[in-house]
C-alpha atoms as a printed R data frame, in Angstrom:
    type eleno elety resid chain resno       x       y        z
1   ATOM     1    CA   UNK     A     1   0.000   0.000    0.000
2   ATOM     2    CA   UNK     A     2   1.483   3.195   -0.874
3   ATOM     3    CA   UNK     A     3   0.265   6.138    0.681
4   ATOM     4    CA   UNK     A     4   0.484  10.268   -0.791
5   ATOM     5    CA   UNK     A     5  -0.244  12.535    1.774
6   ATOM     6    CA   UNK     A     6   0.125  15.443   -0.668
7   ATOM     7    CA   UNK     A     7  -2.800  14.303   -2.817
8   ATOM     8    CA   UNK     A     8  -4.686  12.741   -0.377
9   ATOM     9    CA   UNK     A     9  -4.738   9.406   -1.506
10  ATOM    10    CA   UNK     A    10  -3.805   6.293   -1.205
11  ATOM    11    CA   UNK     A    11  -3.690   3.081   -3.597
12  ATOM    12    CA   UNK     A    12  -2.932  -0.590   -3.251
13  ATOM    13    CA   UNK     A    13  -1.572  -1.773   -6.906
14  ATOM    14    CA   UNK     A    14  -1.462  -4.969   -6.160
15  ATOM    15    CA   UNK     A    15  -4.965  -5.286   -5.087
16  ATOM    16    CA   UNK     A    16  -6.583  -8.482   -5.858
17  ATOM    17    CA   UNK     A    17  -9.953 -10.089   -5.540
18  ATOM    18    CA   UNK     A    18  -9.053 -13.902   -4.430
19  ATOM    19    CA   UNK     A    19 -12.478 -14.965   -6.007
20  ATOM    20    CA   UNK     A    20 -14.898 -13.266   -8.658
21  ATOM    21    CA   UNK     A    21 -17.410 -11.611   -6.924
22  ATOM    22    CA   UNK     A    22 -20.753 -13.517   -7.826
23  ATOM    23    CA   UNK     A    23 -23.447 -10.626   -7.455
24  ATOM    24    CA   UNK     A    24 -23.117  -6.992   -7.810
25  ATOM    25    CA   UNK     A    25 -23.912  -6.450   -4.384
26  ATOM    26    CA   UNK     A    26 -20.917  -8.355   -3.421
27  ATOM    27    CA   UNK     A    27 -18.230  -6.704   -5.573
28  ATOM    28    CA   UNK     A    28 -19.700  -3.071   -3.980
29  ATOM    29    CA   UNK     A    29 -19.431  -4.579   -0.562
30  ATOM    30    CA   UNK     A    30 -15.635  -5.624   -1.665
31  ATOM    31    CA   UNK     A    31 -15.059  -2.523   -3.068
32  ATOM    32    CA   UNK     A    32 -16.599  -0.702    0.223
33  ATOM    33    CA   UNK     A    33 -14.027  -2.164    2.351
34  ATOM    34    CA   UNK     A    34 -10.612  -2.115    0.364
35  ATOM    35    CA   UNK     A    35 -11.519   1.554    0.449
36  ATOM    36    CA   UNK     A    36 -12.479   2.052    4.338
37  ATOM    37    CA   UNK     A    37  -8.641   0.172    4.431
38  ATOM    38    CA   UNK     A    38  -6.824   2.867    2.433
39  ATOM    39    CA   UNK     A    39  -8.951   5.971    3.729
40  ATOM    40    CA   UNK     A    40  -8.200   4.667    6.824
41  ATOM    41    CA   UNK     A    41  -4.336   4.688    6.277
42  ATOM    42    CA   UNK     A    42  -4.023   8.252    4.587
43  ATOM    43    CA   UNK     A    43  -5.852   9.218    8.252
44  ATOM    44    CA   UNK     A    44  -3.258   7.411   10.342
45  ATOM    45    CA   UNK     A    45  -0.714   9.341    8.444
46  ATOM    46    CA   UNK     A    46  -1.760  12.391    8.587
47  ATOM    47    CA   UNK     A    47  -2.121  12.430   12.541
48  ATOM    48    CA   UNK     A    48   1.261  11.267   12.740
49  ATOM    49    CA   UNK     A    49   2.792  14.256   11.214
50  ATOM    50    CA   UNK     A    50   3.551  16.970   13.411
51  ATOM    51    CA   UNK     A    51   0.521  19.943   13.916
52  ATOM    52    CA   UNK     A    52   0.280  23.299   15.231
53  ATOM    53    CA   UNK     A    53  -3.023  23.586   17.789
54  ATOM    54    CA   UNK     A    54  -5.887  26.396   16.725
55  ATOM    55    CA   UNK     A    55  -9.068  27.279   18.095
56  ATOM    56    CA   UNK     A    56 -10.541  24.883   15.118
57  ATOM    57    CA   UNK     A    57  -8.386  21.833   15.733
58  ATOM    58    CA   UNK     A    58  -4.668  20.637   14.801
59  ATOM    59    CA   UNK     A    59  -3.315  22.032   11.626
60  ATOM    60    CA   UNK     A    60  -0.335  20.121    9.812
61  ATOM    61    CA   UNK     A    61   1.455  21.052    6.892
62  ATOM    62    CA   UNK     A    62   0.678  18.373    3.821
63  ATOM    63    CA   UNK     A    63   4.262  17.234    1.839
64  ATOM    64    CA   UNK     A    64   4.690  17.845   -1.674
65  ATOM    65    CA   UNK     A    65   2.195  15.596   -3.741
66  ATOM    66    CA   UNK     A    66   4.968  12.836   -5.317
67  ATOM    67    CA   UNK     A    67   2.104  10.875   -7.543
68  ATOM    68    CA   UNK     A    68   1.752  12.798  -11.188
69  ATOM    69    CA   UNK     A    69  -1.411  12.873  -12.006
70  ATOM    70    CA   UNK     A    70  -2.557  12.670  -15.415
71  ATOM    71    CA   UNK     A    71  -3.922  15.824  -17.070
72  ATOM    72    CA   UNK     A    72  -7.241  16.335  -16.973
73  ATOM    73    CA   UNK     A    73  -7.107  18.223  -20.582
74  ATOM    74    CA   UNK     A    74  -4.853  17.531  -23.823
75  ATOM    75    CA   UNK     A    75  -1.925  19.813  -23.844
76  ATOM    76    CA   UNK     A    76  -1.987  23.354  -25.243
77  ATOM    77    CA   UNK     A    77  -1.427  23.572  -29.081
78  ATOM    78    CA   UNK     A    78   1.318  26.034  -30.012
79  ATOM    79    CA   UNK     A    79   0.396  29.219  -31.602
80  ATOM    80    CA   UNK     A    80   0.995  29.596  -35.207
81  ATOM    81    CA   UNK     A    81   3.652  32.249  -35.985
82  ATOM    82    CA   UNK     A    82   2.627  35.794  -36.605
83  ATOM    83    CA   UNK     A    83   2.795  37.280  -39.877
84  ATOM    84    CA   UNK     A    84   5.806  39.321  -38.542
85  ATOM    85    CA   UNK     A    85   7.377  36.489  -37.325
86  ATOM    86    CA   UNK     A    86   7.349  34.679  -40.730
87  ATOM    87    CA   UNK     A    87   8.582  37.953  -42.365
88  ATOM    88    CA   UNK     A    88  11.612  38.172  -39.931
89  ATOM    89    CA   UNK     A    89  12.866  34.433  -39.991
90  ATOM    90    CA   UNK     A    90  12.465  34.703  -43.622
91  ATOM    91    CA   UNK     A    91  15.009  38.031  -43.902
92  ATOM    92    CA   UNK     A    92  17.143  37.041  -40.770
93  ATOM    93    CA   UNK     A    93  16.014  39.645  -38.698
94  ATOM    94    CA   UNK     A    94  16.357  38.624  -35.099
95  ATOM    95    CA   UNK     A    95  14.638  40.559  -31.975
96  ATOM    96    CA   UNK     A    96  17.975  42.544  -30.017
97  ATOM    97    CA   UNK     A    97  17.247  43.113  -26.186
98  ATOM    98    CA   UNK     A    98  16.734  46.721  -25.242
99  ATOM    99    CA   UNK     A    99  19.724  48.407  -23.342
100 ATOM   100    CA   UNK     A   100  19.823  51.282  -21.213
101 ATOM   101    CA   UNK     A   101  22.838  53.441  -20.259
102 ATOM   102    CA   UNK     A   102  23.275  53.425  -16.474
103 ATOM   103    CA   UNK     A   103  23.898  56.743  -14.972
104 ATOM   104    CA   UNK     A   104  26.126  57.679  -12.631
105 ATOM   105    CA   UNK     A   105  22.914  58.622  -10.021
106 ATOM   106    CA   UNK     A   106  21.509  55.048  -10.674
107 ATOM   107    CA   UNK     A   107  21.413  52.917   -6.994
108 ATOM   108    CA   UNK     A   108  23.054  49.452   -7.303
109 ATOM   109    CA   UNK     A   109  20.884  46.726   -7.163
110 ATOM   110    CA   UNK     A   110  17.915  48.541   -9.078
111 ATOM   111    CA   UNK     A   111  16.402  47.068  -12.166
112 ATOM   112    CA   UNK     A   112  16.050  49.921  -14.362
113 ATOM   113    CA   UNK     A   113  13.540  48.427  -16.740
114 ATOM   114    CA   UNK     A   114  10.961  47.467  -13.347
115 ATOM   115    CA   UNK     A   115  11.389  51.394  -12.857
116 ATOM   116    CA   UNK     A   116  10.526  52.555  -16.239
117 ATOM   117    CA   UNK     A   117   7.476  50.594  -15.955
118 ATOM   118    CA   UNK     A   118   6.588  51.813  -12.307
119 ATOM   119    CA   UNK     A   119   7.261  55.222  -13.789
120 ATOM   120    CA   UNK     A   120   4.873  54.663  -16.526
121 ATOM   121    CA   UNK     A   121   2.251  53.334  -14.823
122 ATOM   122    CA   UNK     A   122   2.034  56.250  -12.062
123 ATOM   123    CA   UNK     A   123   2.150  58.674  -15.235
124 ATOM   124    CA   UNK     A   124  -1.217  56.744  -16.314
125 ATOM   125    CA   UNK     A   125  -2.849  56.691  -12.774
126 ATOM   126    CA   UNK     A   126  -1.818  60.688  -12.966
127 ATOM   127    CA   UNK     A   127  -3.507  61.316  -15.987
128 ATOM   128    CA   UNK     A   128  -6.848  59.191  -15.383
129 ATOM   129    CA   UNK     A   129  -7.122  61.314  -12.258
130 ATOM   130    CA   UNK     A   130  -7.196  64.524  -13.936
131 ATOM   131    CA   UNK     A   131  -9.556  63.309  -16.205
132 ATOM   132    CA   UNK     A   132 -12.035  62.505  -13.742
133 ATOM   133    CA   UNK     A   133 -11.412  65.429  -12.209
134 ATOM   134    CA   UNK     A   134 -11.943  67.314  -15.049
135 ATOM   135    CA   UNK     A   135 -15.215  65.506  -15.781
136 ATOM   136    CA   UNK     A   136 -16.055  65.994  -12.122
137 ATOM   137    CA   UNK     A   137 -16.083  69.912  -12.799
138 ATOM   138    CA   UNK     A   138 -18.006  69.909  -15.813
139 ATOM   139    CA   UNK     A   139 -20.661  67.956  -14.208
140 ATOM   140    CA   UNK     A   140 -21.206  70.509  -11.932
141 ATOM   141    CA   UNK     A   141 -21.206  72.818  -15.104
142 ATOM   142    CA   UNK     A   142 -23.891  70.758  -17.250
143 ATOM   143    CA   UNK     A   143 -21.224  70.886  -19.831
144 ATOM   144    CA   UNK     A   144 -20.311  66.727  -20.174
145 ATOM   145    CA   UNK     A   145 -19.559  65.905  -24.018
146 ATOM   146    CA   UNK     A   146 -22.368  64.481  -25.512
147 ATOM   147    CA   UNK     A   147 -20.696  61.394  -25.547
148 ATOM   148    CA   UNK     A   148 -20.602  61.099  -21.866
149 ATOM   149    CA   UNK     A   149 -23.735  62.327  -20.626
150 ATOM   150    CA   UNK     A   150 -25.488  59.062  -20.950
151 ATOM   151    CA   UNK     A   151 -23.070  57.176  -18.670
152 ATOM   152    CA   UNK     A   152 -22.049  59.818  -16.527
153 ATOM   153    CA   UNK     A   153 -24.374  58.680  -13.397
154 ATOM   154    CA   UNK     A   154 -22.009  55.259  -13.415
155 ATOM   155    CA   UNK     A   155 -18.707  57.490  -13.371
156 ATOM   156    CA   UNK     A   156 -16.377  57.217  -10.323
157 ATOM   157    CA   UNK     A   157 -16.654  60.601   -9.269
158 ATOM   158    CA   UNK     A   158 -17.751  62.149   -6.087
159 ATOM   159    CA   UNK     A   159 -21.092  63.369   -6.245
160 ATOM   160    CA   UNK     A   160 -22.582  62.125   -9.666
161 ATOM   161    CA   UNK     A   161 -24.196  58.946   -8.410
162 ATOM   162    CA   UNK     A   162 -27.564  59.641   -9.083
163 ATOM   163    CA   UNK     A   163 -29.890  58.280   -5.821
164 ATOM   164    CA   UNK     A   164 -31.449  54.871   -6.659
165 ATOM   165    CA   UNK     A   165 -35.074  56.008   -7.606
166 ATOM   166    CA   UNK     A   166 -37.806  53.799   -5.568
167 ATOM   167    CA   UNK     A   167 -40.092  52.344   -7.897
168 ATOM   168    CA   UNK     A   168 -43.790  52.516   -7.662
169 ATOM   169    CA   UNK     A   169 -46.754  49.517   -7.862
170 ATOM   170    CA   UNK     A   170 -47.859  50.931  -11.277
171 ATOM   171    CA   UNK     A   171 -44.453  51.291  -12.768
172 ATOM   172    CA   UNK     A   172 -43.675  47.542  -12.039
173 ATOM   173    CA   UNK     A   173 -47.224  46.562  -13.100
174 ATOM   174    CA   UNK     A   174 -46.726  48.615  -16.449
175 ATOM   175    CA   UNK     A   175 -42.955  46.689  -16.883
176 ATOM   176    CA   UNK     A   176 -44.331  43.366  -16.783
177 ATOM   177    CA   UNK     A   177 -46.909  43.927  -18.888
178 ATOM   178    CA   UNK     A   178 -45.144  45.250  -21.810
179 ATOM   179    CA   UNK     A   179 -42.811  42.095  -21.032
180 ATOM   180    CA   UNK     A   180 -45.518  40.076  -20.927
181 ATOM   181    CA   UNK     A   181 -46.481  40.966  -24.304
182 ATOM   182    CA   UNK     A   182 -42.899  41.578  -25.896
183 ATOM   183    CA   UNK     A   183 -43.231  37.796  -27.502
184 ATOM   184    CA   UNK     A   184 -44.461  37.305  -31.033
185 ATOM   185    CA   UNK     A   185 -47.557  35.964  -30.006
186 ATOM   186    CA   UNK     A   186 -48.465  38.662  -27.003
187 ATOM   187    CA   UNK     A   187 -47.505  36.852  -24.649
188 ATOM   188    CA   UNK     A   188 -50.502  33.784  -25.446
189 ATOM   189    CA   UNK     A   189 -48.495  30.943  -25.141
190 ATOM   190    CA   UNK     A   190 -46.054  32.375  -21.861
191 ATOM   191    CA   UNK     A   191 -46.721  30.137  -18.744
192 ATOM   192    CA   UNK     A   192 -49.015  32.060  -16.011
193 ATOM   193    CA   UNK     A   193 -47.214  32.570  -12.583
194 ATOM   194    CA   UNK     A   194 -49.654  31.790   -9.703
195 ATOM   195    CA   UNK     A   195 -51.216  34.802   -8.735
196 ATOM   196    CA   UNK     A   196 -50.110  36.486  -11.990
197 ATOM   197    CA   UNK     A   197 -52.901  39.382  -12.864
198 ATOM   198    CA   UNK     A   198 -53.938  39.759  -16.796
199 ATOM   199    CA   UNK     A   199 -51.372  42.236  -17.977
200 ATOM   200    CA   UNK     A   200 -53.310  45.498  -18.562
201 ATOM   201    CA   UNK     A   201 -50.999  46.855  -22.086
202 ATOM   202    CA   UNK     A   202 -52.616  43.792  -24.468
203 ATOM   203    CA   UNK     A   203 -51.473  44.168  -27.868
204 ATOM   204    CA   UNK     A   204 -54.164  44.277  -30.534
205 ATOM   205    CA   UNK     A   205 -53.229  41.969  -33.266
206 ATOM   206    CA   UNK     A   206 -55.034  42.709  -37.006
207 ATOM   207    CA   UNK     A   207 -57.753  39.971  -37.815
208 ATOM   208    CA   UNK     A   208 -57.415  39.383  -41.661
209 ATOM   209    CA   UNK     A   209 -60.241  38.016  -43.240
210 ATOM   210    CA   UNK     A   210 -59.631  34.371  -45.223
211 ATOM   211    CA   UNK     A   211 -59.113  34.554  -48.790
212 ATOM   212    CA   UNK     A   212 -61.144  31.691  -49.841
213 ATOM   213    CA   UNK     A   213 -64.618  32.470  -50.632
214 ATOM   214    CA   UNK     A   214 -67.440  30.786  -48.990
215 ATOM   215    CA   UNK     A   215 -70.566  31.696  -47.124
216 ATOM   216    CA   UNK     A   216 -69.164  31.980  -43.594
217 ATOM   217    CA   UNK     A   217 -66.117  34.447  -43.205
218 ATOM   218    CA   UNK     A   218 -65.346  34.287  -46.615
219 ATOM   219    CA   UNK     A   219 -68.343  36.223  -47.840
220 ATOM   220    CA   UNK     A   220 -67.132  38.573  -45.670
221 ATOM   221    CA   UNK     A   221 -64.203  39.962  -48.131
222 ATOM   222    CA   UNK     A   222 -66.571  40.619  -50.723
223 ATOM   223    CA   UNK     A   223 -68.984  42.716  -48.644
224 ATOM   224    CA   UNK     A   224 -66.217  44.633  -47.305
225 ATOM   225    CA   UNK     A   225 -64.793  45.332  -51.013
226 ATOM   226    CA   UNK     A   226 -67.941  46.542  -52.225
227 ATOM   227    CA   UNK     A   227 -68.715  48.787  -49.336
228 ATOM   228    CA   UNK     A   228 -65.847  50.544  -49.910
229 ATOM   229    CA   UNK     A   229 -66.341  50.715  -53.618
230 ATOM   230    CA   UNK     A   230 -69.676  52.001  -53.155
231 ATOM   231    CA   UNK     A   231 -68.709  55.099  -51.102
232 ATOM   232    CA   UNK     A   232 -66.026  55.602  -53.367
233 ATOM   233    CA   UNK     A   233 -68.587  56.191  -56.159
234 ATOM   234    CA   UNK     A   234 -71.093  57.994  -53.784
235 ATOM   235    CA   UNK     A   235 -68.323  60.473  -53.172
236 ATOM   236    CA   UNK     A   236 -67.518  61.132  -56.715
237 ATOM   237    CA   UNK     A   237 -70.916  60.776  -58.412
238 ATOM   238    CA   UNK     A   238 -71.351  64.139  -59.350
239 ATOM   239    CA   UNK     A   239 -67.729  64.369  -61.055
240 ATOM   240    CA   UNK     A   240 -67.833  61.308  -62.924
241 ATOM   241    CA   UNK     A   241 -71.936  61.904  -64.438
242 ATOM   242    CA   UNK     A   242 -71.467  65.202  -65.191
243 ATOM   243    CA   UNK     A   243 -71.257  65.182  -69.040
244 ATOM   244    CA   UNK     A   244 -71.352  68.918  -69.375
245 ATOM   245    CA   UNK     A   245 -68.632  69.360  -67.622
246 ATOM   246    CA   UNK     A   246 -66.485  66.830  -69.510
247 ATOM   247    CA   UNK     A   247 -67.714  68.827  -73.046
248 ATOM   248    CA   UNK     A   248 -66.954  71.848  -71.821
249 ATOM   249    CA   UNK     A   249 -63.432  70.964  -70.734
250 ATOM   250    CA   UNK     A   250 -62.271  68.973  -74.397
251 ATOM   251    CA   UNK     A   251 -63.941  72.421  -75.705
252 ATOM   252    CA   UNK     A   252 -61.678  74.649  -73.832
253 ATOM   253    CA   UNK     A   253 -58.532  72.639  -74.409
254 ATOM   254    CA   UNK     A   254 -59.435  71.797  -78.363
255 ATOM   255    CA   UNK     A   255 -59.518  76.044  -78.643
256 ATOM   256    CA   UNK     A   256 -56.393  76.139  -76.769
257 ATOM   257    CA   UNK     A   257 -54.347  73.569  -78.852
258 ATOM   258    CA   UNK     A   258 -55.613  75.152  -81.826
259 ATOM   259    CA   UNK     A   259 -54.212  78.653  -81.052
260 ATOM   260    CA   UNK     A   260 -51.351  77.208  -80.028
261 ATOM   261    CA   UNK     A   261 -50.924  75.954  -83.895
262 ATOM   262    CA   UNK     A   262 -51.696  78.855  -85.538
263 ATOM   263    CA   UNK     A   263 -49.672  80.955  -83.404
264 ATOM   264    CA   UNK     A   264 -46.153  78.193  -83.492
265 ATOM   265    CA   UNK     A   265 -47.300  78.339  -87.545
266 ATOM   266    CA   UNK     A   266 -47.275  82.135  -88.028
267 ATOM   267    CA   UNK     A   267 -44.062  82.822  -85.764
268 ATOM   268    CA   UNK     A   268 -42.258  80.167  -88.128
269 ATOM   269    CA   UNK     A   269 -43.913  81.712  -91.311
270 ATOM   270    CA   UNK     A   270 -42.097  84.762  -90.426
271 ATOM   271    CA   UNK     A   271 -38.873  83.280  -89.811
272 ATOM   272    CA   UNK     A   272 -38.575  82.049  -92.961
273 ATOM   273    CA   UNK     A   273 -39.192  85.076  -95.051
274 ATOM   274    CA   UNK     A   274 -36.080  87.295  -96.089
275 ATOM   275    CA   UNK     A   275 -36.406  90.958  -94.630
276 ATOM   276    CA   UNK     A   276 -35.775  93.479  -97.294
277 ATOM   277    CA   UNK     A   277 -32.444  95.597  -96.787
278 ATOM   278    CA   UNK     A   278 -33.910  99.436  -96.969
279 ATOM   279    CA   UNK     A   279 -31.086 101.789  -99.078
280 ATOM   280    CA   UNK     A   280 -31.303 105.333  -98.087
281 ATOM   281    CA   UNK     A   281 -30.654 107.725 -100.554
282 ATOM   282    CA   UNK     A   282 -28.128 110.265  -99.769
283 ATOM   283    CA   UNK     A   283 -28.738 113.765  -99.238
284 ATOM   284    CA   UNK     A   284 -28.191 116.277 -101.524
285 ATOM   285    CA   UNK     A   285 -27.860 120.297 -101.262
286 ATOM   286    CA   UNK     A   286 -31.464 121.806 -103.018
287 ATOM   287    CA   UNK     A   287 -33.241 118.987 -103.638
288 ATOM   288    CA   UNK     A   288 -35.289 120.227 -101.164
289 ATOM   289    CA   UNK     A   289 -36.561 123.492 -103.360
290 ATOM   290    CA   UNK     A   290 -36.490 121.280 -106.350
291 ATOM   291    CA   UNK     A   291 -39.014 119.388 -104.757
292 ATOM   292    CA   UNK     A   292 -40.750 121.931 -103.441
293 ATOM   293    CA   UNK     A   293 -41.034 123.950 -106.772
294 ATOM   294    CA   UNK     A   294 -41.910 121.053 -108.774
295 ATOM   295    CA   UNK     A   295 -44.723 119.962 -105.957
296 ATOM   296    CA   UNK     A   296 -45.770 123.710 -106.526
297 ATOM   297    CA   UNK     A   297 -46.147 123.403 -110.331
298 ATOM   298    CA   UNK     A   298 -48.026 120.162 -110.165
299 ATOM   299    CA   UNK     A   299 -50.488 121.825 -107.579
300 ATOM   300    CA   UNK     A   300 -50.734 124.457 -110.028
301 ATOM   301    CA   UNK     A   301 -51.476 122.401 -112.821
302 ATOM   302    CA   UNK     A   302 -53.699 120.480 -110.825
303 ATOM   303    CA   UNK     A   303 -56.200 123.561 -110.160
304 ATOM   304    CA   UNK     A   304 -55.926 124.415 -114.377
305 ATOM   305    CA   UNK     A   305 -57.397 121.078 -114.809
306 ATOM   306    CA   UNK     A   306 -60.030 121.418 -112.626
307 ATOM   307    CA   UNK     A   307 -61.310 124.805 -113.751
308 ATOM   308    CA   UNK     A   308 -61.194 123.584 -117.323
């Protein structure tokens, strides 16, 4: 029997039963008492180690477990190499460790890189407290960015917790029901909680009347179609009977389309005839008298002519 007080547990390997059990209520009875036996002796070894007294009880301090266990899951799978990693092994290029120049201010015994980083990080903490800060004070403002407003009752700042707002009978009674209802089918197939009321927002679902025609609900569709139909021509009755009317209008626009023509035909008529280039005479010193004398004599021959 070989017993591992680091893992609790005990085993006998070469364990064997000196006869088959014949029932299955024998081999668990077996079983039952091989394993009293070894729980027994991982007991008797632990109080023989040496314990510290508490108010609980004796404490001891187990020895390293020296049984491997098997895993309980397959090993990890290594990662496949990263795009830069291909590109580096396949141009040589190999990663060089970072140096720093010591100084001659630098302590012995001081990693320089572990101080960079505590450096860094208090530079973050440094600037994530401003910037609360800063959003602090423009809470008090009204003057968050748009961005922020929404969340800014779950911010970490002093004083912009909003108080929890108590919620009334109605409120939860209103919240259920529109859950209630949410579902595709309002909520008709949902399992009823005992004592659950009727939830008061029902949703009203649109009753379509069946296609097929018949003389139940089908007839139905065809009433409905005319009634419609029938108002629509009650409205309009007067418009669509009134012959008149109709005459008068093809009157109207017949006149209109034929001025239209003659007018387009005349205003091309006259685009196509040449215009006549008028020649002025030039002037001349006395032609004026001539033609006054000679307009004179003809006036004068005019009145001889008419006394005759």
């Amino acid at each position: 029997m070989q017993v591992d007080l680091g893992s609790l547990m005990a085993f006998d390997s070469s364990h064997h039963f000196p006869s088959l059990p014949s029932s299955r209520e024998e081999l668990v009875a077996k079983c039952l008492e091989k394993g009293t036996e070894l729980v027994q002796a991982v007991a008797d070894a632990l109080f023989n180690l040496p314990s510290t007294e508490d108010v609980d009880g004796p404490i001891v301090k187990l020895p390293p477990p020296t049984t491997k266990l098997p895993r309980e899951k397959h090993l990890p799978k290594p990662k496949p190499p990263t795009k830069w990693e291909l590109f580096a092994k396949s141009k040589g290029i190999k990663n060089h460790l970072p140096i720093l120049e010591a100084k001659a201010t630098d302590e012995v015994g001081i990693d320089p890189f572990a101080e960079r980083r505590a450096d860094k990080k208090k530079r973050v903490e440094k600037q994530n407290k401003n910037r609360l800060q800063n959003l602090k004070q423009a809470a008090n403002a009204h003057a968050l960015p748009s961005h922020i407003q929404l969340a800014a009752t779950a911010l970490p700042i002093t004083g912009t917790q909003a108080a929890p707002k108590k919620v009334s009978k109605d409120e939860l009674g209103n919240v259920a029901g529109l859950a209630a209802t949410a579902t595709a089918s309002g909520g008709k197939f949902d399992k009823k909680l005992p004592g659950e009321k009727k939830p008061k927002h029902e949703q009203k679902h649109r009753k379509f009347l069946p296609v097929a025609e018949g003389t139940g609900q089908g007839s139905k569709e065809k009433e409905q179609t005319d009634r419609v139909l029938n108002k629509l021509l009650s409205k309009n009755s007067h418009e669509i009977l009134n012959v008149d009317k109709a005459v008068t209008m093809y009157n109207v626009k017949k006149e209109k389309k034929r001025s239209n023509q003659k007018r387009d035909s005349s205003s091309n008529s006259s685009k196509l005839k040449p215009r006549k280039k008028v020649q002025k005479k030039p002037f001349k010193k006395g032609s004026a008298k001539k033609g006054s004398a000679k307009g004179s004599a003809k006036k004068g021959s005019a009145k001889k002519e008419k006394s005759k």
